[in-house]
N, C-alpha and C positions, 0 to 999 in steps of 0.2 A: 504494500500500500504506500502511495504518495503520500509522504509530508507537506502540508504546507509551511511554505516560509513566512516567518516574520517578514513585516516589509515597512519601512526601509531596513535593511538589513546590518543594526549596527550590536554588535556584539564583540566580550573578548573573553577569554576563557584564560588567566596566566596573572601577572601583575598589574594589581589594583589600576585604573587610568584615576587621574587627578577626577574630582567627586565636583562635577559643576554643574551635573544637573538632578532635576530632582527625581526618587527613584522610591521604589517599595519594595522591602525588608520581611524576610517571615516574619521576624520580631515586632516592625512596625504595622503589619497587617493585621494578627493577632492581636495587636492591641486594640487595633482601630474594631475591629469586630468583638474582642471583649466587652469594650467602649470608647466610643468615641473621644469623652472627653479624656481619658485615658492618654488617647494618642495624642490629642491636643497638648496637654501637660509635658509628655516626652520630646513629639516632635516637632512643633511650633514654638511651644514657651520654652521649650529646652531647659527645664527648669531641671537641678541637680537631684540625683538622689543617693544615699547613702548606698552602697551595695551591702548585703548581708552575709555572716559567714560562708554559709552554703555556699552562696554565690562567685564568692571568692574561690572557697577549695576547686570546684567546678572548675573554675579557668584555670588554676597552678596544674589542677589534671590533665587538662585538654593540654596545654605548655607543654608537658613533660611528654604525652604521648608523640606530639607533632617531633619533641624531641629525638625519642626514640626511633620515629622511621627516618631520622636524619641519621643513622645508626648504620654500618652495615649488617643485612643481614642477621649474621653472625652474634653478634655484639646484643643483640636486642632481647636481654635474657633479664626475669627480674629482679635477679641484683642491680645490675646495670639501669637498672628500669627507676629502681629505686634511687639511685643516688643525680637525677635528673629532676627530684621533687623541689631540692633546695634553689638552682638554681632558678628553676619553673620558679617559684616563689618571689626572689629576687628580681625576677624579670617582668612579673606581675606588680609589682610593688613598686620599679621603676616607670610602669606606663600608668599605670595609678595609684599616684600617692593615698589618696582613700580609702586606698584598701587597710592601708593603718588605722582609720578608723574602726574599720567593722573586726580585726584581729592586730590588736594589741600584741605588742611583744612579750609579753607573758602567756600568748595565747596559740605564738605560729609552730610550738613544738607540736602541739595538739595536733592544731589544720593538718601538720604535713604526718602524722603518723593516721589521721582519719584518710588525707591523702593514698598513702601507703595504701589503704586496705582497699581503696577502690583499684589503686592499678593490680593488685592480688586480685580482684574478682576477674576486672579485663583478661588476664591471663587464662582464666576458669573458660571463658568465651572463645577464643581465641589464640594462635601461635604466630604471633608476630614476627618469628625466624623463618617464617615458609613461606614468605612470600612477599613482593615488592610494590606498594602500592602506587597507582600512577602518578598520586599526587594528594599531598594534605594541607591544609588549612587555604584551598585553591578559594582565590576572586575570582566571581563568576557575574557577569552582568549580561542584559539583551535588554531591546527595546521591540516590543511586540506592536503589530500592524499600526494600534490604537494608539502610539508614542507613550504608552506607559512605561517604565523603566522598571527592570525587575534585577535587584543587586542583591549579594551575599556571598556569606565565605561556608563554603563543602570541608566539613571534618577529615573525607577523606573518600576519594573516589579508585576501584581498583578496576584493572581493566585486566580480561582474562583474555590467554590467546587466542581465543576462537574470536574476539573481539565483543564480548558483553560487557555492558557499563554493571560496576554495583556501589551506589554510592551507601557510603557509613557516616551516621552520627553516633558520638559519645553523650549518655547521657549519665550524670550521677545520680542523679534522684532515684528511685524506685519506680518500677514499671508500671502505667497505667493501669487502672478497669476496662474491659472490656468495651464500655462506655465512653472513656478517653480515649481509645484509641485513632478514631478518628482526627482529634484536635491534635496527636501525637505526629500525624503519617504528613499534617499539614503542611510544613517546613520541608518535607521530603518530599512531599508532591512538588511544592513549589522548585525545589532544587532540580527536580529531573525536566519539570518542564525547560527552565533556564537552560540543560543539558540538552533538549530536544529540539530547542532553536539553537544553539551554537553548535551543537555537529551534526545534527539530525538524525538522533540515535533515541529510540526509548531504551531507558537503564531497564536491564534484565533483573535487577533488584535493589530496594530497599530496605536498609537495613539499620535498625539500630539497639546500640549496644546498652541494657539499663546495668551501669554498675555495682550499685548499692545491691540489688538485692542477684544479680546475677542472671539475667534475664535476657532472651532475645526478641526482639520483632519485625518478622521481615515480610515486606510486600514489593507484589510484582505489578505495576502500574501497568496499562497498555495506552494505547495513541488517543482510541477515543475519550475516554477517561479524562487523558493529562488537556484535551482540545476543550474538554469540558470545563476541567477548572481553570484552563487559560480567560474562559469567557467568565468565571468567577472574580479571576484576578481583576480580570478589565472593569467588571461592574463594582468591586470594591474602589479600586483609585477613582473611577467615575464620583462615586459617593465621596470618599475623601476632598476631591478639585472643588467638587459644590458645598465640601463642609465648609471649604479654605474662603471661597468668596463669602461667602454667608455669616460665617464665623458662629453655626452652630455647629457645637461638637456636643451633645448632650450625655449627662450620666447615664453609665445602665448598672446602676446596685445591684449586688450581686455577692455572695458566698465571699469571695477571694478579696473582697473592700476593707476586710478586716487587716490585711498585708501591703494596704497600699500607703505609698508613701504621699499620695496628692487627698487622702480623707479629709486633711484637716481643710482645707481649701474646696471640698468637691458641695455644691449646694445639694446634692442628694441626701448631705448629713450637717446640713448649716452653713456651712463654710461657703468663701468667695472668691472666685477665679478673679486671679489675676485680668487690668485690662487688656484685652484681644486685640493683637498687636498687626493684626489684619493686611491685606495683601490689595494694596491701592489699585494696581494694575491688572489684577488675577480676572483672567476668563475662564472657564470653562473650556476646556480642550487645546488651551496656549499653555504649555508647560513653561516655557523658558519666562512668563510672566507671574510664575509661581516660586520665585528665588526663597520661601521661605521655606521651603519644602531638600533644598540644597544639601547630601552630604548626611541624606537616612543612609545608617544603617542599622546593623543588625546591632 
């Protein structure tokens, strides 16, 4: 079966290009579909948020793993594995000083031996000595037919020789319900699509890794499907472009409001939004008149 192409056809699959125009993020999608105002708070007012421990080990993890397949082969054993945690930490802690907020120095001996026990699980999943993945922590962007931008960084994509894509994310948490899995596979739908316009390949699988509790989940997307949620992607930034003019982003309360960092501020629970710092020139389907929107990512 024929692929269609994205058109105009701008995409790149390799090192990040300088971030100038405006784009949609699993992360920032997720939001906007959580809520609105949500997104608003992240990616308009760009207002700061504290990251949390979790949040942290999560990245020293991811760090450490990206490190590992910079390993050869050989090398990639978990002693070796283990002693990539400290620096992973180091190197997290130099792109975000903040992170000394959420783990204190009295606290990073902890992080990194909770560290430890998740790349001990990855290992439970997986042998990282058997095989060379095509690429990790890969920038991936395309602009589909509708000039919406779709950007993000792939945990780790491995290509087998018969030529099947399989992309993998790490995740720390523990593995979904049955129930979440859907909101799970979404960030991995989106990524294969971004894969289906840059080389015109649907990935033979989906996969990801929960390390906490040792867990796998993998799915096999097909074409119709990934064409399907392309027209989801489109009708979400549609809705975002018209939130931007409009400058409604409305609450949607909900379970997970108890962990949000914009509660105190959100009118669903009293609080008042910041003023709407609104986008003077913004139409409707002119992206490059939506400069506020510049430099989402994940």
């Amino acid at each position: 079966m024929s692929i269609p192409a994205a058109s105009p056809p701008t995409s790149s699959t390799g090192p990040a290009r300088p971030r100038s125009r405006p784009a949609l993020s699993p992360s920032r999608a997720g939001d906007f579909k959580q809520c609105p105002l949500l997104y608003r708070f992240r990616a308009v007012d760009r207002i700061p948020e504290t990251p949390s421990k979790a949040q942290i080990r999560g990245t020293v993890v991811h760090a450490a793993l990206e490190s590992l397949y910079g390993l050869p082969a050989a090398e990639r054993v978990p002693s070796r594995a283990a002693t990539l945690l400290a620096p992973a930490w180091e190197r997290v802690l130099a792109e975000s000083p903040e992170a000394a907020t959420a783990v204190p120095a009295d606290e990073v001996a902890e992080l990194l031996t909770e560290a430890r026990a998740l790349l001990d699980g990855y290992y439970l999943l997986e042998d990282p000595t058997g095989f060379d993945p095509e690429s990790c922590e890969l920038g991936v962007e395309v602009e589909l037919a509708d000039g919406a931008v779709l950007r993000g960084f792939v945990d780790r994509i491995d290509l087998a020789p018969t030529g099947e894509l399989r992309v993998v994310d790490y995740k720390t948490g523990r593995s979904p319900s049955e129930a979440g899995e859907s909101k799970a596979l979404f960030q991995m739908k989106f990524y294969a699509l971004v894969l289906l316009r840059t080389r015109g390949v649907v990935p033979a699988q989906l996969k990801l890794l929960y390390l906490a509790d040792r867990e796998v989940l993998t799915y096999s997307p097909d074409l119709a499907e990934l064409l399907r949620f392309e027209g989801t992607l489109s009708a979400l930034w549609r809705a975002i472009l018209e939130a931007g003019v409009t400058g409604d982003f409305p609450p949607s309360p909900g379970r997970l409001c108890d962990w949000c960092d914009h509660k105190v501020r959100c009118p669903a629970f009293g609080g008042t939004p910041p003023p709407y710092p609104g986008w003077p020139d913004a139409t409707v389907g002119s992206q490059s008149a939506v400069p506020s929107f510049e430099e989402i990512v994940e």
